[in-house]
VODO-758166 format. One record per residue: residue number from 0; residue in three letters; x, y, z of N, C-alpha, C in turn. Coordinates in nm, 2 decimals, padded with zeros to 4 digits, always signed. Atoms other than C-alpha are relative to their C-alpha. Example, Ala and Ser with C-alpha at 12.3 -4.5 7.8 and 13.67 -1.06 7.14 Angstrom:
// VODO-758166
<rec num="0" residuo="Ala" n_xx="+00.09" n_yy="-00.12" n_zz="+00.00" ca_xx="+01.23" ca_yy="-00.45" ca_zz="+00.78" c_xx="+00.09" c_yy="+00.12" c_zz="+00.00"/>
<rec num="1" residuo="Ser" n_xx="-00.09" n_yy="-00.11" n_zz="+00.00" ca_xx="+01.37" ca_yy="-00.11" ca_zz="+00.71" c_xx="-00.08" c_yy="+00.11" c_zz="+00.08"/>
//
This chain:
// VODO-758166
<rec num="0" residuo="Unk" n_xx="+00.03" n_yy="-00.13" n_zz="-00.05" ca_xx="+01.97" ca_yy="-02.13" ca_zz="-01.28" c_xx="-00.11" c_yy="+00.06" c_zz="-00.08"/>
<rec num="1" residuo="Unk" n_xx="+00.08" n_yy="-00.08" n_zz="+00.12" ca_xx="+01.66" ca_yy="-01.92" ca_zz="-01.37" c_xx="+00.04" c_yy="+00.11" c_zz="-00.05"/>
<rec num="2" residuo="Unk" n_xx="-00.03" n_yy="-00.10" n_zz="+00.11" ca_xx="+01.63" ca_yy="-01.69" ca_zz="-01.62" c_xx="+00.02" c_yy="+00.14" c_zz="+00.10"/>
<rec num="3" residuo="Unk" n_xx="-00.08" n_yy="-00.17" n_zz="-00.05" ca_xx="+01.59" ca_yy="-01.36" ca_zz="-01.38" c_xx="+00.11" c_yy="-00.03" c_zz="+00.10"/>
<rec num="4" residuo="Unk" n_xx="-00.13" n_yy="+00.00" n_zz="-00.05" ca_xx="+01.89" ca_yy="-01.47" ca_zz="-01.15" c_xx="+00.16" c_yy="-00.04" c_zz="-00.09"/>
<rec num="5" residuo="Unk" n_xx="-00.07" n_yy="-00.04" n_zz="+00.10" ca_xx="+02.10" ca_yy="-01.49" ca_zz="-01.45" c_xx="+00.03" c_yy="+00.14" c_zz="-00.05"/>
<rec num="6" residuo="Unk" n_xx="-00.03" n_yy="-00.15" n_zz="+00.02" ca_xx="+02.01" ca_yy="-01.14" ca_zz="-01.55" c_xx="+00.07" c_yy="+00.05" c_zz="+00.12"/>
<rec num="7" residuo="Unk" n_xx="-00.09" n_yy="-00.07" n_zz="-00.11" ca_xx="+02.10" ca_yy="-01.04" ca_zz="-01.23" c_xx="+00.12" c_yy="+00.00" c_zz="+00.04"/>
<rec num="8" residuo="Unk" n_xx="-00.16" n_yy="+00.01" n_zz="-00.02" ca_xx="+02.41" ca_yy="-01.17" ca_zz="-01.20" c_xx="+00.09" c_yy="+00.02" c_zz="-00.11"/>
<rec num="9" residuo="Unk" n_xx="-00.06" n_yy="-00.08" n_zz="+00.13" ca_xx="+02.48" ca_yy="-01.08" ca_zz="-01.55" c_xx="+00.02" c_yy="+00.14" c_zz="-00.01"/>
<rec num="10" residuo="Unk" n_xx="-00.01" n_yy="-00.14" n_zz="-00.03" ca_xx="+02.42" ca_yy="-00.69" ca_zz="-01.46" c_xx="+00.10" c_yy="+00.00" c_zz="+00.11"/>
<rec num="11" residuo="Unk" n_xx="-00.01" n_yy="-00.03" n_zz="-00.09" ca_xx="+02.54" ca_yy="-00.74" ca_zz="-01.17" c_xx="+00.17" c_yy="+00.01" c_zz="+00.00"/>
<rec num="12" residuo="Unk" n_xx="-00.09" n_yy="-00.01" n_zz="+00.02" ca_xx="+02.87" ca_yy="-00.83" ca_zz="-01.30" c_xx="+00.07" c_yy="+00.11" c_zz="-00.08"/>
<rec num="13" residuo="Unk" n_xx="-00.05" n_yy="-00.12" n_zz="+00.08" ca_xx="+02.89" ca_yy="-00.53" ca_zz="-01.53" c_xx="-00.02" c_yy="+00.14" c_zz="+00.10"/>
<rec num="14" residuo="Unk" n_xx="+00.04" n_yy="-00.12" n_zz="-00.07" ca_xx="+02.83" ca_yy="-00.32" ca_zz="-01.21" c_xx="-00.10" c_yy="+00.11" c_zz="-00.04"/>
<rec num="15" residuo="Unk" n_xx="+00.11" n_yy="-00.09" n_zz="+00.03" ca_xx="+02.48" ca_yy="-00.19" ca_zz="-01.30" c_xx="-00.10" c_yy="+00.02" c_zz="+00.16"/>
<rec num="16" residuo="Unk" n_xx="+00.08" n_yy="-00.13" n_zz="-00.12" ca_xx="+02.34" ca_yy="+00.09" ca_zz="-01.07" c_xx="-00.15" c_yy="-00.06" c_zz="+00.04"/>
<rec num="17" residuo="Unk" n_xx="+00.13" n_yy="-00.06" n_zz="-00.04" ca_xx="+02.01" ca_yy="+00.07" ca_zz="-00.86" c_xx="-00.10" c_yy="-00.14" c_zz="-00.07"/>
<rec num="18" residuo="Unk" n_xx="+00.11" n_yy="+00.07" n_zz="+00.03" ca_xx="+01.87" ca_yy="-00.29" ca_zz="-00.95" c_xx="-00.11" c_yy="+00.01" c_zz="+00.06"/>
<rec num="19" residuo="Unk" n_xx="+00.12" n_yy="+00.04" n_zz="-00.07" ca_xx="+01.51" ca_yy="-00.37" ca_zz="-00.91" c_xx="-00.08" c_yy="-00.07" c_zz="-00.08"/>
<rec num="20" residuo="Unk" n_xx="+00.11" n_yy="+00.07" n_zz="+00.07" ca_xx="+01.29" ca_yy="-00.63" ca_zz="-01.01" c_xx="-00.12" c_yy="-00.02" c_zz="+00.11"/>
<rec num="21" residuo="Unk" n_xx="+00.12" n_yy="+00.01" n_zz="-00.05" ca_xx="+00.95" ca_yy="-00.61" ca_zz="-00.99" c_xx="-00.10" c_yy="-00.12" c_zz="-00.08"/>
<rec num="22" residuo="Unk" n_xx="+00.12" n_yy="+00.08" n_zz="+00.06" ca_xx="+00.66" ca_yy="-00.90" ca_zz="-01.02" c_xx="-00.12" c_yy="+00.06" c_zz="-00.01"/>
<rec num="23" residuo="Unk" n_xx="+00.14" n_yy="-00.09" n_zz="+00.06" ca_xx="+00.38" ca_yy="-00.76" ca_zz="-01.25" c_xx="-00.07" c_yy="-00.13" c_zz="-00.08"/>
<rec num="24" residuo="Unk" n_xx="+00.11" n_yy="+00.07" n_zz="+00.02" ca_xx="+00.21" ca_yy="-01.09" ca_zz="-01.29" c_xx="-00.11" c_yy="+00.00" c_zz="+00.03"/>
<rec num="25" residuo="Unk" n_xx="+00.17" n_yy="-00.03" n_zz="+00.00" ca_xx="-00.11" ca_yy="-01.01" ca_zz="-01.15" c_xx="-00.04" c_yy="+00.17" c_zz="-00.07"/>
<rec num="26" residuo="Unk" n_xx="+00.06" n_yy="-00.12" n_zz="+00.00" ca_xx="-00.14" ca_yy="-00.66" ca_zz="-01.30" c_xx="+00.09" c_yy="+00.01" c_zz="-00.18"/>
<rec num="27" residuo="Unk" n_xx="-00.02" n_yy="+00.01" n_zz="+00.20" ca_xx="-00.04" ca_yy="-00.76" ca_zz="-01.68" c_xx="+00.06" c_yy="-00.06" c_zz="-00.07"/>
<rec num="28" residuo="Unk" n_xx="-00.03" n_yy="+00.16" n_zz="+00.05" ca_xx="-00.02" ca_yy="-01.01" ca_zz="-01.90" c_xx="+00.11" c_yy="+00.02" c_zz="-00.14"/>
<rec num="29" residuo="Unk" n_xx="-00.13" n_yy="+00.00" n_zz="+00.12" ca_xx="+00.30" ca_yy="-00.92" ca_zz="-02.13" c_xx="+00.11" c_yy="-00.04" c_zz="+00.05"/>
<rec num="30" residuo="Unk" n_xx="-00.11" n_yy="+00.03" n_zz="-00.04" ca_xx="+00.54" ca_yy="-01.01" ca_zz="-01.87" c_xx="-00.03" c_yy="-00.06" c_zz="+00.17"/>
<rec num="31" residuo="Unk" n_xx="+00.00" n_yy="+00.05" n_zz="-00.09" ca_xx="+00.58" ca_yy="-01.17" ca_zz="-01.54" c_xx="+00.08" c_yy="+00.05" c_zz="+00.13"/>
<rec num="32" residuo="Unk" n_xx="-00.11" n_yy="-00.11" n_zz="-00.12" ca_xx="+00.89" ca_yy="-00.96" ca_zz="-01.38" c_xx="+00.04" c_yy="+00.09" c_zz="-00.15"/>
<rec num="33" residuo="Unk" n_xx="-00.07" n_yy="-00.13" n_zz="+00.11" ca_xx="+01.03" ca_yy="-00.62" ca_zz="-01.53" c_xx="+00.16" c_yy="+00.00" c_zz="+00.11"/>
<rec num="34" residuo="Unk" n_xx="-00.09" n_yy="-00.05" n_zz="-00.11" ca_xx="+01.38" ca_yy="-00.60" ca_zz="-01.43" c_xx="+00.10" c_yy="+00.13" c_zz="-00.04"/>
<rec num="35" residuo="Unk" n_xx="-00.02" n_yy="-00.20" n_zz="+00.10" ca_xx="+01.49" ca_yy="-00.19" ca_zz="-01.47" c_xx="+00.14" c_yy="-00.05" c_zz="+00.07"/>
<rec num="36" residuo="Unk" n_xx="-00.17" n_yy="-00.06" n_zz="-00.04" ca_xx="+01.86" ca_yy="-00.10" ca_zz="-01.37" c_xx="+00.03" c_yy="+00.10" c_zz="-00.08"/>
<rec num="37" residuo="Unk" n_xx="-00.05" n_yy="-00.13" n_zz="+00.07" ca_xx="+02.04" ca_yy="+00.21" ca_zz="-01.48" c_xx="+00.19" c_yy="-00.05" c_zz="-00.01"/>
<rec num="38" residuo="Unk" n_xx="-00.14" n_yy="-00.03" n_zz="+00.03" ca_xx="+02.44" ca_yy="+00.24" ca_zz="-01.60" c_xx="+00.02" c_yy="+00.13" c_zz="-00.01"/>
<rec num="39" residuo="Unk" n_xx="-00.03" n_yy="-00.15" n_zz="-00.05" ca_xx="+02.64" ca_yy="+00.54" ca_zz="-01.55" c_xx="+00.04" c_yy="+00.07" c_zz="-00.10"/>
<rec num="40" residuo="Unk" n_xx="-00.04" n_yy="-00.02" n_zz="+00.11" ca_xx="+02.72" ca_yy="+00.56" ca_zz="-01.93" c_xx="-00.11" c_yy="-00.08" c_zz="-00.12"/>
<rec num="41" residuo="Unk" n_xx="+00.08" n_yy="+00.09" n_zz="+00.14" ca_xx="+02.55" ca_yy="+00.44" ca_zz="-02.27" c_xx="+00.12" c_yy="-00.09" c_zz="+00.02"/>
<rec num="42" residuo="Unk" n_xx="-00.08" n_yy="+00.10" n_zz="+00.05" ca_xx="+02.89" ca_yy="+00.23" ca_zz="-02.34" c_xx="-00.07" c_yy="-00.09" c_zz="+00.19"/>
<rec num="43" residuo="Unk" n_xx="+00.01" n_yy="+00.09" n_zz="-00.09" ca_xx="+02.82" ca_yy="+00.08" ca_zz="-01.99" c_xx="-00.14" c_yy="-00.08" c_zz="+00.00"/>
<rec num="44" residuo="Unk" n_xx="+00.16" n_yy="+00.06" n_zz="+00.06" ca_xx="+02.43" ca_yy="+00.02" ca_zz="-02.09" c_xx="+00.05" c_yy="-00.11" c_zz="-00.12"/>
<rec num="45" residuo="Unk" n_xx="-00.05" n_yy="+00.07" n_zz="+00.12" ca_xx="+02.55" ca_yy="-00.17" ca_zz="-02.38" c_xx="+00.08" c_yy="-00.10" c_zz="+00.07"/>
<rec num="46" residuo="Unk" n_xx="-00.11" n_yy="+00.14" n_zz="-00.04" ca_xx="+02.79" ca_yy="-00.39" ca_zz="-02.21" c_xx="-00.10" c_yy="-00.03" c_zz="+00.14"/>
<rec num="47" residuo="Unk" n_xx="+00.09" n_yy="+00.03" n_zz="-00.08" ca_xx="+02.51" ca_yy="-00.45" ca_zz="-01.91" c_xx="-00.14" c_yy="-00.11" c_zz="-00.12"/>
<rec num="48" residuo="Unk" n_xx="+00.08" n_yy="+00.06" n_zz="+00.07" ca_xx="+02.28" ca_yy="-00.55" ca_zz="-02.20" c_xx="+00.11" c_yy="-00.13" c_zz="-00.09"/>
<rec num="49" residuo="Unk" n_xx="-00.02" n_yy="+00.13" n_zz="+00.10" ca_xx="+02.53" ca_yy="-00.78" ca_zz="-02.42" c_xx="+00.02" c_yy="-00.11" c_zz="+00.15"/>
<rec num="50" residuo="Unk" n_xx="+00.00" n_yy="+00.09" n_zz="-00.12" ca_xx="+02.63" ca_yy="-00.97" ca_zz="-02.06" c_xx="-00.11" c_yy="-00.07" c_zz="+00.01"/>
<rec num="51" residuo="Unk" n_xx="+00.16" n_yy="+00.09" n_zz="+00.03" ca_xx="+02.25" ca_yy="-01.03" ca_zz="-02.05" c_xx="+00.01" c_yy="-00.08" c_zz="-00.07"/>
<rec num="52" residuo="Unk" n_xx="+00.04" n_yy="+00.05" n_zz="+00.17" ca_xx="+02.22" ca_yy="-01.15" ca_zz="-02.37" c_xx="+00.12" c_yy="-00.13" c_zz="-00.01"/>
<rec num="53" residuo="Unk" n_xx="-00.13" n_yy="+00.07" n_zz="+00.07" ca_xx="+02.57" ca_yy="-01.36" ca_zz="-02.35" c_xx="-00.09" c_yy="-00.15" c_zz="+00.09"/>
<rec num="54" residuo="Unk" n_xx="+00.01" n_yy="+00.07" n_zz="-00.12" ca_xx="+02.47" ca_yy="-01.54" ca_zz="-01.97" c_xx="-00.17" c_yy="+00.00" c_zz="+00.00"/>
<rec num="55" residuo="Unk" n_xx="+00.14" n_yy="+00.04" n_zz="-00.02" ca_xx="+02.04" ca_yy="-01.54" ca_zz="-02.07" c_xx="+00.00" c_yy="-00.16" c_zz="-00.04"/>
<rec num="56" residuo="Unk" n_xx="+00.03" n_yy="+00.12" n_zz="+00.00" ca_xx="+02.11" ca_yy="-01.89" ca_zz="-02.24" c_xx="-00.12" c_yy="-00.04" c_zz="-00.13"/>
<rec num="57" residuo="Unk" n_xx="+00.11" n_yy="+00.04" n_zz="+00.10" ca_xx="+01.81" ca_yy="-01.82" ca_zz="-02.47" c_xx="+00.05" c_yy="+00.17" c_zz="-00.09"/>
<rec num="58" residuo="Unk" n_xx="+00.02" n_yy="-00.12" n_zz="+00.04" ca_xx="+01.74" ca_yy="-01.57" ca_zz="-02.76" c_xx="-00.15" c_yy="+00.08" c_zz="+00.01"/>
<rec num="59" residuo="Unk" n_xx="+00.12" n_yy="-00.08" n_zz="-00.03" ca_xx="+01.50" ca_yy="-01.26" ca_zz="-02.64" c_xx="-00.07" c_yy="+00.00" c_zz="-00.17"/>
<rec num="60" residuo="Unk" n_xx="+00.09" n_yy="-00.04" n_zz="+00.07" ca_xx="+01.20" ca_yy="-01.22" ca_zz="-02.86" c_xx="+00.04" c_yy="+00.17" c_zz="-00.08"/>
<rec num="61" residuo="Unk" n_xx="-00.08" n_yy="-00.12" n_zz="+00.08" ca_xx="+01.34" ca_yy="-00.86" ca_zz="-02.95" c_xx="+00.08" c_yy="+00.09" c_zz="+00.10"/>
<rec num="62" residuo="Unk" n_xx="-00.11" n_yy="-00.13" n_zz="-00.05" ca_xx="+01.62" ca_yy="-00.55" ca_zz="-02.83" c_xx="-00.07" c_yy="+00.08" c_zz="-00.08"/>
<rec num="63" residuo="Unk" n_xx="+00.02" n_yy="-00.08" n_zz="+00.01" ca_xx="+01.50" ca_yy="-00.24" ca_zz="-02.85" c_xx="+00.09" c_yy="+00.13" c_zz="+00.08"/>
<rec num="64" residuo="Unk" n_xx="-00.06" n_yy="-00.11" n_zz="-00.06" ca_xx="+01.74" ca_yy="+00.09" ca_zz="-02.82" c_xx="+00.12" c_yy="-00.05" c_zz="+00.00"/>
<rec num="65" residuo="Unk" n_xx="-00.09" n_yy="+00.00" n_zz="+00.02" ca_xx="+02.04" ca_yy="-00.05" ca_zz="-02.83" c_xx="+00.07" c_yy="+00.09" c_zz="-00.01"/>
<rec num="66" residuo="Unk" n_xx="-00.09" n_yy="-00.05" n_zz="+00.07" ca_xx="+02.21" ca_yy="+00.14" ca_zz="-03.06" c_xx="+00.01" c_yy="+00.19" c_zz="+00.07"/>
<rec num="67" residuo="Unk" n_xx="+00.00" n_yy="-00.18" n_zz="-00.08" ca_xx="+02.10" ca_yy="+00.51" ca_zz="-02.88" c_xx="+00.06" c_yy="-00.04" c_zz="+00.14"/>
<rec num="68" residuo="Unk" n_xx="-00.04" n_yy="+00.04" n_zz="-00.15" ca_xx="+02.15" ca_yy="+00.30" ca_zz="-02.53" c_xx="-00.06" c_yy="+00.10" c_zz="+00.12"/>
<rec num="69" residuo="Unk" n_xx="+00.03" n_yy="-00.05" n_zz="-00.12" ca_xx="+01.93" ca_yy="+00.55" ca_zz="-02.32" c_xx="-00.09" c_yy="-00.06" c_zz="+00.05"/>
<rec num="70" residuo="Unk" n_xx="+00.15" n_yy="+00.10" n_zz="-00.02" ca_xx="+01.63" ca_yy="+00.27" ca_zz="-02.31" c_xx="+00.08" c_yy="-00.14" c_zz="-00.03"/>
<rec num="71" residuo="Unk" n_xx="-00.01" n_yy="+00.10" n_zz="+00.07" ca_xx="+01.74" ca_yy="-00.03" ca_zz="-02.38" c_xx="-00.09" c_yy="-00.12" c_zz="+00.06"/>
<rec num="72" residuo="Unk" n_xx="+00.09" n_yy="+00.06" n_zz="+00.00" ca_xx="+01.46" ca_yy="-00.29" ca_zz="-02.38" c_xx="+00.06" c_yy="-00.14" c_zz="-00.06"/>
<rec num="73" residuo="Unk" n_xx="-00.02" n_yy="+00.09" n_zz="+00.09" ca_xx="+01.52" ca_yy="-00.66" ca_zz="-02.42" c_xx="-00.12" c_yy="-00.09" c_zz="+00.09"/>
<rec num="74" residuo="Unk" n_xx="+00.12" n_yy="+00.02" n_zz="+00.01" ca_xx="+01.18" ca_yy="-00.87" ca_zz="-02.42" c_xx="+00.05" c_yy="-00.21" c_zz="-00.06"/>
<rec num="75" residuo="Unk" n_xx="-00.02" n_yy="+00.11" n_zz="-00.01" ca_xx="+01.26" ca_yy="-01.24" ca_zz="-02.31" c_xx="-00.10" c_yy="-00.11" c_zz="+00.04"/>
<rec num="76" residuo="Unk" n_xx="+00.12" n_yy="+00.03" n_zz="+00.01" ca_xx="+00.88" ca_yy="-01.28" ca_zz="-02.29" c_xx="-00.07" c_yy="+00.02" c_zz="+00.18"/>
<rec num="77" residuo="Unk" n_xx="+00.05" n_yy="+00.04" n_zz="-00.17" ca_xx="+00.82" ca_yy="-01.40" ca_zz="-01.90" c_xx="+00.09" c_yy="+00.12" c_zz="+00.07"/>
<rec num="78" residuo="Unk" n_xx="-00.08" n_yy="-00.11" n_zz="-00.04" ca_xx="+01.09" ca_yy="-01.13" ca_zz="-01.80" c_xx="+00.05" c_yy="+00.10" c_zz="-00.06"/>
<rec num="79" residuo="Unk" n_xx="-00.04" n_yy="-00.05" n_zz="+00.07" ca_xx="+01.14" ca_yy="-00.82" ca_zz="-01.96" c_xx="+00.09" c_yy="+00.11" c_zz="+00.05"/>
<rec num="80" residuo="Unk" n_xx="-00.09" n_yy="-00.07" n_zz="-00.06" ca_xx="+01.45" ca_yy="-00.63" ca_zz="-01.91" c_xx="+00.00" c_yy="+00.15" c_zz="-00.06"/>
<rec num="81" residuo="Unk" n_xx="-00.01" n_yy="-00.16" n_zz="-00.02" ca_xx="+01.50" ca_yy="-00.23" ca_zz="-01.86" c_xx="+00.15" c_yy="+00.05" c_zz="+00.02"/>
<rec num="82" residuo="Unk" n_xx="-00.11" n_yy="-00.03" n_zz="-00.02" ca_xx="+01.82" ca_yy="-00.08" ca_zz="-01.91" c_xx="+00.02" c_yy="+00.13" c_zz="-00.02"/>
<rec num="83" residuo="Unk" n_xx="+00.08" n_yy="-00.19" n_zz="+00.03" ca_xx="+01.76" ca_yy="+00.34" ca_zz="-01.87" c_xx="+00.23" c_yy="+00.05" c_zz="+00.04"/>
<rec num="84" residuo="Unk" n_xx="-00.06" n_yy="-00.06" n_zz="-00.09" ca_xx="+02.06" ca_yy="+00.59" ca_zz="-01.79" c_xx="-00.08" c_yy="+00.05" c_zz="+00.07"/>
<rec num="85" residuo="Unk" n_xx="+00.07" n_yy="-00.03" n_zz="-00.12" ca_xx="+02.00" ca_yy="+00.76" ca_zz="-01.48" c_xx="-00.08" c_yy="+00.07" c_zz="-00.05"/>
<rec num="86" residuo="Unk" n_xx="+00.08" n_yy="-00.11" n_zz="+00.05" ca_xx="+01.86" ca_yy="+01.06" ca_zz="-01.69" c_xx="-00.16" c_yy="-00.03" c_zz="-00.03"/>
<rec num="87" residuo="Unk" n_xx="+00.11" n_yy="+00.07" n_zz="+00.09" ca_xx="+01.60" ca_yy="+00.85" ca_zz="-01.90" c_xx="-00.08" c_yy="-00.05" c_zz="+00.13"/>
<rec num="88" residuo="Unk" n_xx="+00.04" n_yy="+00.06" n_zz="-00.10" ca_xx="+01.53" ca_yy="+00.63" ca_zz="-01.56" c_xx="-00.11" c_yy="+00.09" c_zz="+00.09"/>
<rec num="89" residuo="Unk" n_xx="+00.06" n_yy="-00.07" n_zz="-00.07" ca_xx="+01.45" ca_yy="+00.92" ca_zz="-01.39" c_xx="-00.12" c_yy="+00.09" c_zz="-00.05"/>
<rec num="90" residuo="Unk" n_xx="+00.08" n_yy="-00.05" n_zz="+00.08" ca_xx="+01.24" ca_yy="+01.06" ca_zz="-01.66" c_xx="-00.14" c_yy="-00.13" c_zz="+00.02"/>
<rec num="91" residuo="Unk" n_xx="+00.15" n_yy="+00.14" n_zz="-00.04" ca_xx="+00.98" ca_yy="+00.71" ca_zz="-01.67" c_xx="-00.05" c_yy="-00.01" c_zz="+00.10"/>
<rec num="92" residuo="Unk" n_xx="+00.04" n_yy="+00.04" n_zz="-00.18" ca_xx="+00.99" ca_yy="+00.63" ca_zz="-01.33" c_xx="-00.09" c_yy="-00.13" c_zz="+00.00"/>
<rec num="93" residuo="Unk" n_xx="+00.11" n_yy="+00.07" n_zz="-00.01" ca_xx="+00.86" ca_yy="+00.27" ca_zz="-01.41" c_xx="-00.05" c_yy="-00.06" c_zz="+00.12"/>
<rec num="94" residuo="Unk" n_xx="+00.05" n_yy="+00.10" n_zz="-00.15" ca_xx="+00.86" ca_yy="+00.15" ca_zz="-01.04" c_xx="-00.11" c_yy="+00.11" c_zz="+00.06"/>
<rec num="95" residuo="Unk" n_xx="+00.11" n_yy="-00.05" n_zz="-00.02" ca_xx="+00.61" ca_yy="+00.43" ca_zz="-01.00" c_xx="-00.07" c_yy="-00.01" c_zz="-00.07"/>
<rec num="96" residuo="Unk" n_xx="+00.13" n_yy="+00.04" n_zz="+00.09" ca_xx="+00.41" ca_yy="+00.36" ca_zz="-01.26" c_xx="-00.05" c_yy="-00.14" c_zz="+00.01"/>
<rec num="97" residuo="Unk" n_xx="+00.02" n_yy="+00.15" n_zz="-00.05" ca_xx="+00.44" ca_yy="+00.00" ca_zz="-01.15" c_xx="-00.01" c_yy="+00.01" c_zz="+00.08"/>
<rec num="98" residuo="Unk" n_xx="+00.02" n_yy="-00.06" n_zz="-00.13" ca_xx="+00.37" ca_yy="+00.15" ca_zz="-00.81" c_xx="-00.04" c_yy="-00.15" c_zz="+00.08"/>
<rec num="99" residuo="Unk" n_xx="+00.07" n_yy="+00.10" n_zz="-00.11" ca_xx="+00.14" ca_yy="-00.18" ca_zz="-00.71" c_xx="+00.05" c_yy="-00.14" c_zz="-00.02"/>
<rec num="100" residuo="Unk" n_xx="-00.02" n_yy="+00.09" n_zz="+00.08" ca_xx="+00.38" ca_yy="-00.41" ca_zz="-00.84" c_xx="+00.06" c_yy="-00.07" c_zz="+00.14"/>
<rec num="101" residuo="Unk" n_xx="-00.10" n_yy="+00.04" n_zz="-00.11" ca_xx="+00.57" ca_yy="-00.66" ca_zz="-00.57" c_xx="+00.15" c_yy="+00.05" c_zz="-00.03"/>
<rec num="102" residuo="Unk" n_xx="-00.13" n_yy="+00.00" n_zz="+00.01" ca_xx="+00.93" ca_yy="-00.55" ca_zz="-00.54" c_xx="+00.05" c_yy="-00.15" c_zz="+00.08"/>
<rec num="103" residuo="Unk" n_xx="-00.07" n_yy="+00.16" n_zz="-00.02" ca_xx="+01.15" ca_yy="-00.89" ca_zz="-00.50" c_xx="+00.13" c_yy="+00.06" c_zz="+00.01"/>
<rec num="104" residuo="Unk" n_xx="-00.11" n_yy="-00.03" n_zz="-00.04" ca_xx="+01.47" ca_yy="-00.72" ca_zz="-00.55" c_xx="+00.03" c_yy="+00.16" c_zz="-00.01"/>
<rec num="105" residuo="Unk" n_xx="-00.05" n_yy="-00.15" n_zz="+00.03" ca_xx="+01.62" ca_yy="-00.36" ca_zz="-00.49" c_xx="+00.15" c_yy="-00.02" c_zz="+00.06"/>
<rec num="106" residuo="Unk" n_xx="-00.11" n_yy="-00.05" n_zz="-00.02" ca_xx="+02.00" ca_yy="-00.28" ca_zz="-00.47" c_xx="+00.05" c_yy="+00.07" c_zz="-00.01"/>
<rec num="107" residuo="Unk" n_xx="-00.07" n_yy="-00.16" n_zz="+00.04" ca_xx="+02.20" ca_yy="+00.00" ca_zz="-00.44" c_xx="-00.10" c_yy="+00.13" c_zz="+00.03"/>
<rec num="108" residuo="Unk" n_xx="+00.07" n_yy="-00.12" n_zz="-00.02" ca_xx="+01.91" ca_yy="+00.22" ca_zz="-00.39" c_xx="+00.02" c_yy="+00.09" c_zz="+00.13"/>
<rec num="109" residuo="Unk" n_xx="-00.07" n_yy="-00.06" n_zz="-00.16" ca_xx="+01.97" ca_yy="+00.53" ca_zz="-00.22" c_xx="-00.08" c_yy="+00.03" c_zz="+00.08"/>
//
């Protein structure tokens, strides 16, 4: 299985909010897909990110945020994962700042 359908199914089992992965291979070269989701809690951020981390198979290059869980950033090079509460999510807004990015997957959105 690849790496982002892993994540996915790894969030997806902790019931994380509002997936969407976007391909930002032609528009920047630190990553290949960003995949954001939001949880309805920090403890649920945290258990959304170790699931990743249990079912990625590899170790990410770094976690970032963790420990506050309103960002949590984990940076597995070709795919970098986003794990916002709604608050923080709605504050970034990376799928509009990634506005020209392909979307591949959206769920839950309302």
């Amino acid at each position: 299985m690849e790496l982002l359908d892993l994540i996915v199914q790894a969030a997806e089992e902790k019931k994380a909010e509002n997936i969407s992965v976007l391909k930002v291979t032609e528009l920047t070269t630190i990553a290949d897909f960003f995949f954001i989701t939001n949880g309805l809690s920090k403890t649920q951020n945290q258990a959304i990110a170790d699931e990743i981390l249990k079912k990625a198979g590899q170790k990410p290059f770094s976690v970032e945020g963790y420990d506050l869980a309103e960002w949590i950033l984990i940076d597995f090079g070709d795919v970098i994962v986003h794990i916002f509460t709604e608050e923080k999510r709605a504050t970034y807004n990376l799928e509009s700042l990634w506005a020209d990015a392909e979307k591949l997957i959206r769920r839950n959105e309302d």
